[in-house]
C-alpha positions as CSV (number, residue, x, y, z in Angstrom):
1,X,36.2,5.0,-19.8
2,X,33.5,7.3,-18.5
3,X,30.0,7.3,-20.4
4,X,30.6,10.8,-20.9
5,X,33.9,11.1,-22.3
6,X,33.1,7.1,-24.5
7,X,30.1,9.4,-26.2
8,X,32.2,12.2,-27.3
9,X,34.8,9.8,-28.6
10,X,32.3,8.5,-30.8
11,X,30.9,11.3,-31.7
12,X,34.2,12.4,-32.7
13,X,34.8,10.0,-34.8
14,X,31.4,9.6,-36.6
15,X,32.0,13.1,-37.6
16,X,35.7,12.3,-38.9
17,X,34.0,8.8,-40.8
18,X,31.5,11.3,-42.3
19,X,33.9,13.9,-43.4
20,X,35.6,10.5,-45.6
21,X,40.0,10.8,-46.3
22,X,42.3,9.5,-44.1
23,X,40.8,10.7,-41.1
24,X,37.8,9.2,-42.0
25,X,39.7,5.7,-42.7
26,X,41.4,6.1,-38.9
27,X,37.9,6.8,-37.2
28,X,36.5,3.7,-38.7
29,X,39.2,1.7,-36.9
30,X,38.0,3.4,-33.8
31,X,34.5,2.9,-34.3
32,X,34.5,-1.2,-35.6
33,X,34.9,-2.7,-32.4
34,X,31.8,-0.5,-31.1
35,X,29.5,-0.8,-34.3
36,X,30.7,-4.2,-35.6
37,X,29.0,-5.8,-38.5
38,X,25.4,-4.4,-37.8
39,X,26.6,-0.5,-39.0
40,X,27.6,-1.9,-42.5
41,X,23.5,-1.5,-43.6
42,X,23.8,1.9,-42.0
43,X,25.3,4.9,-43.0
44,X,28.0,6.8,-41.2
45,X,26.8,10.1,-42.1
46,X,23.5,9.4,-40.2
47,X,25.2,8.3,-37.5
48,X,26.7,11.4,-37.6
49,X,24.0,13.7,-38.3
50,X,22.1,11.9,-35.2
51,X,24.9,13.3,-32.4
52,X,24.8,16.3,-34.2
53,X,21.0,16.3,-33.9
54,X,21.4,14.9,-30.0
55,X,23.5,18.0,-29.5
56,X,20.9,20.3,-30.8
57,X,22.6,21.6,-34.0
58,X,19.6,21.0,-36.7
59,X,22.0,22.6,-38.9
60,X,24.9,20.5,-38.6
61,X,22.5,17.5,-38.3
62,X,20.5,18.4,-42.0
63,X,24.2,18.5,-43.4
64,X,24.7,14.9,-42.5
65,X,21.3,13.8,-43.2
66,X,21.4,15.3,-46.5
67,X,25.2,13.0,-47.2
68,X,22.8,10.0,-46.0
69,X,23.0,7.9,-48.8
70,X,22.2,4.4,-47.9
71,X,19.4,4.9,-45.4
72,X,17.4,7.7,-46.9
73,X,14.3,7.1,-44.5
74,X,15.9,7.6,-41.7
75,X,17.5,10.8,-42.5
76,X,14.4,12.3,-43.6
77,X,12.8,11.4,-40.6
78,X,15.8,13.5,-38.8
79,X,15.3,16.2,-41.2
80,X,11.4,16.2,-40.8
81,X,12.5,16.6,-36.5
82,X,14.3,19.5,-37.2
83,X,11.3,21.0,-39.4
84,X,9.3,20.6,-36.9
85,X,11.5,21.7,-34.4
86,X,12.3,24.7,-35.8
87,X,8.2,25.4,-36.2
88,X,8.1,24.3,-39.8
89,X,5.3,22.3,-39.2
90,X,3.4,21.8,-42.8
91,X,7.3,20.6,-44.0
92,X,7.6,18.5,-41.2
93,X,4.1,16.9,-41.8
94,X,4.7,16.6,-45.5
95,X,8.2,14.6,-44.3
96,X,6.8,12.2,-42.3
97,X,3.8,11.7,-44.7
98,X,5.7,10.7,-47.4
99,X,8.0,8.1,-45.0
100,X,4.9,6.7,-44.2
101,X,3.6,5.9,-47.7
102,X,6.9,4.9,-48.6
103,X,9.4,1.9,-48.7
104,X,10.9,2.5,-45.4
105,X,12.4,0.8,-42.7
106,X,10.7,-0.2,-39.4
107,X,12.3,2.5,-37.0
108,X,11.6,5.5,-40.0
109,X,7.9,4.6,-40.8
110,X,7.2,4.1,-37.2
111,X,8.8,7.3,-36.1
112,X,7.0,9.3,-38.9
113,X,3.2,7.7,-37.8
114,X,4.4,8.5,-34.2
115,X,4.9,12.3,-34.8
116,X,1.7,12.2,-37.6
117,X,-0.4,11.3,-34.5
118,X,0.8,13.3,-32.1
119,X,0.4,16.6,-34.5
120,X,-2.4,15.9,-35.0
121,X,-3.7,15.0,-31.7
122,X,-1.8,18.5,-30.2
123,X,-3.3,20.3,-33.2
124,X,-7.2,18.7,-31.9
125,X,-5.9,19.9,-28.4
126,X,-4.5,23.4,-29.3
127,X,-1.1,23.2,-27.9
128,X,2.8,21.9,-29.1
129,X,5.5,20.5,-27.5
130,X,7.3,23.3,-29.1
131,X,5.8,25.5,-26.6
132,X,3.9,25.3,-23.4
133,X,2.9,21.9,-23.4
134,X,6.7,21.2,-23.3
135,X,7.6,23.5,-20.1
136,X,4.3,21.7,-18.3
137,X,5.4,18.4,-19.2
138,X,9.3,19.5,-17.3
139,X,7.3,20.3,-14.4
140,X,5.3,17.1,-14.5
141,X,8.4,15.6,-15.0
142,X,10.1,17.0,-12.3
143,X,7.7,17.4,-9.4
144,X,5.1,15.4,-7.3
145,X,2.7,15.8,-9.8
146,X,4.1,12.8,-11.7
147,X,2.0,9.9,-10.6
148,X,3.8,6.4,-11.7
149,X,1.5,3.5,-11.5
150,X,2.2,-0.3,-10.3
151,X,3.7,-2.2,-13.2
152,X,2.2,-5.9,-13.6
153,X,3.3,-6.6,-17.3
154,X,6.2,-4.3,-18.5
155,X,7.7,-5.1,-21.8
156,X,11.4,-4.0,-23.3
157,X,11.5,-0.8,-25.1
158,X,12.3,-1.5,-28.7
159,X,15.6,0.3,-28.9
160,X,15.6,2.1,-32.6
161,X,18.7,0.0,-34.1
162,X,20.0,2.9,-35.7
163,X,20.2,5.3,-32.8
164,X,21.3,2.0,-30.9
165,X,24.1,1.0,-33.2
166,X,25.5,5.3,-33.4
167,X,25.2,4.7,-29.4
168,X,22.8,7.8,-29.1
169,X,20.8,7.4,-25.6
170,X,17.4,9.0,-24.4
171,X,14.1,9.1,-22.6
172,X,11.0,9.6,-23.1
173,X,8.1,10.9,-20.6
174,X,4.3,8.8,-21.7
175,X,1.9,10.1,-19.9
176,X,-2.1,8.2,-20.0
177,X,-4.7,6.8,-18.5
178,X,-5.8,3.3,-17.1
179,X,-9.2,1.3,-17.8
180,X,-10.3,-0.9,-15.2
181,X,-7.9,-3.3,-15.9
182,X,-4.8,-1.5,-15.8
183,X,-4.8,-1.2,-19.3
184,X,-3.2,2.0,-20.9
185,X,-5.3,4.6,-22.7
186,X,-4.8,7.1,-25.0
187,X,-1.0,7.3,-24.3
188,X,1.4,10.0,-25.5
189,X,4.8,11.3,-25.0
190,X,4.6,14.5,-23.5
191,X,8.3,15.4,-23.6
192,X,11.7,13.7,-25.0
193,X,15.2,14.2,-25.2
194,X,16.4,14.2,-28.0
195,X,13.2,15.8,-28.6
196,X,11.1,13.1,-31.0
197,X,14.0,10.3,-31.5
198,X,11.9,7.6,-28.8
199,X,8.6,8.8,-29.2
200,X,7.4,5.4,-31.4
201,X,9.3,3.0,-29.1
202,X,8.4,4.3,-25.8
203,X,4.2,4.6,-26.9
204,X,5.0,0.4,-28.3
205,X,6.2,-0.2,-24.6
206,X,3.3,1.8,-23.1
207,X,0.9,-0.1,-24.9
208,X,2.0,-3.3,-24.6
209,X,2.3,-2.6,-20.8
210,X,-0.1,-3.5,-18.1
211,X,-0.7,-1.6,-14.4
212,X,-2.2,-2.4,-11.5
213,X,-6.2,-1.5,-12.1
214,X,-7.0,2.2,-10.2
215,X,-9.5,0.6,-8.4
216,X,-12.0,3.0,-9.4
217,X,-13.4,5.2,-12.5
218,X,-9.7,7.7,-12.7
219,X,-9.6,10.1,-15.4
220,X,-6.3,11.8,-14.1
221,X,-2.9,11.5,-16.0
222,X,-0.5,8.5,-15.3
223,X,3.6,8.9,-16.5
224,X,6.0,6.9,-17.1
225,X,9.5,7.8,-18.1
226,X,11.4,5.5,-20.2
227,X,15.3,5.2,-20.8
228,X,16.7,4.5,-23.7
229,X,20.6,3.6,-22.5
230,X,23.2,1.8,-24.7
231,X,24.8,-1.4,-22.4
């Protein structure tokens, strides 16, 4: 089966598992062999609420989140995207504040300190990925601009387990700068799709990661893009 046409099959069916009766009952038969054992901590309405956040329906997505019952943390970390998204941006910060003081799980707190320091880093800077730091990240993205350096040490991106387990893929564009050692400095992520969901994985890989040294003092901008793909 195409990747394509796998995803909206599970899509389908998280939305059918969320919804509950006896369609509910017959998506969770399609969805066992692809989940197995590791979705029974999670919950199928976040699953749920993530492909509906992957397909850009905050709506939809809050709706799910909201039915979250098991894993609380992680919804209100997809809830606290979509406030941010949608330019709610004291909500959003409130959100992710109170995951981070919280008892929350590894992805959720780590996703909330991500977005913490980036707002506040964009706020320092005077620009958002909501506006036209995003469309000159795309062109970064997208043109000979983009200067990828010389990987020596390259670690695995720690795939999110939830967003692994619902099968939701992504990337993420870091963009820093290198000491003298090939060292990575002051990363962030510049743009992501889904917007937010990789940010905290992708700046752990960029960090852990060393480049060939520059050679010289280099103040300009290094990216990387990172994929987050389900095997």
């Amino acid at each position: 089966m195409r990747a394509s046409a796998r995803a909206s099959r599970v899509a389908a069916a998280l939305a059918a598992v969320a919804l509950g009766g006896a369609v509910g009952c017959a998506a969770r038969s399609v969805l066992a062999p692809r989940f197995g054992a590791e979705s029974s901590a999670l919950d199928e309405s976040l699953f749920a609420a993530a492909w509906a956040y992957r397909g850009g329906d905050c709506e939809t997505a809050r709706e799910y989140a909201e039915a979250a019952r098991r894993t609380p943390d992680l919804a209100q970390l997809l809830i606290a995207h979509c406030d941010e998204l949608a330019l709610e941006f004291s909500r959003a910060r409130e959100r992710y504040r109170a995951i981070a003081a919280g008892e929350a799980s590894d992805d959720a707190k780590g996703g909330a300190l991500a977005r913490l320091e980036e707002m506040e880093r964009a706020a320092l800077a005077g620009f958002s990925r909501t506006g036209a730091w995003e469309q000159r990240a795309r062109r970064i993205a997208g043109s000979a601009q983009a200067r990828v350096p010389r990987v020596i040490e390259r670690g695995t991106p720690p795939f999110p387990t939830w967003l692994r387990v619902a099968g939701v893929e992504g990337w993420a564009l870091v963009e820093f700068t290198l000491d003298a050692n090939g060292r990575v400095v002051a990363p962030f992520v510049a743009d992501s799709d889904p917007p937010f969901l990789f940010d905290a994985a992708a700046l752990q890989l960029a960090r852990g990661s060393r480049y060939e040294p520059p050679g010289r003092k280099d103040a300009q901008p290094w990216n990387v893009l990172v994929r987050f793909e389900v095997e």
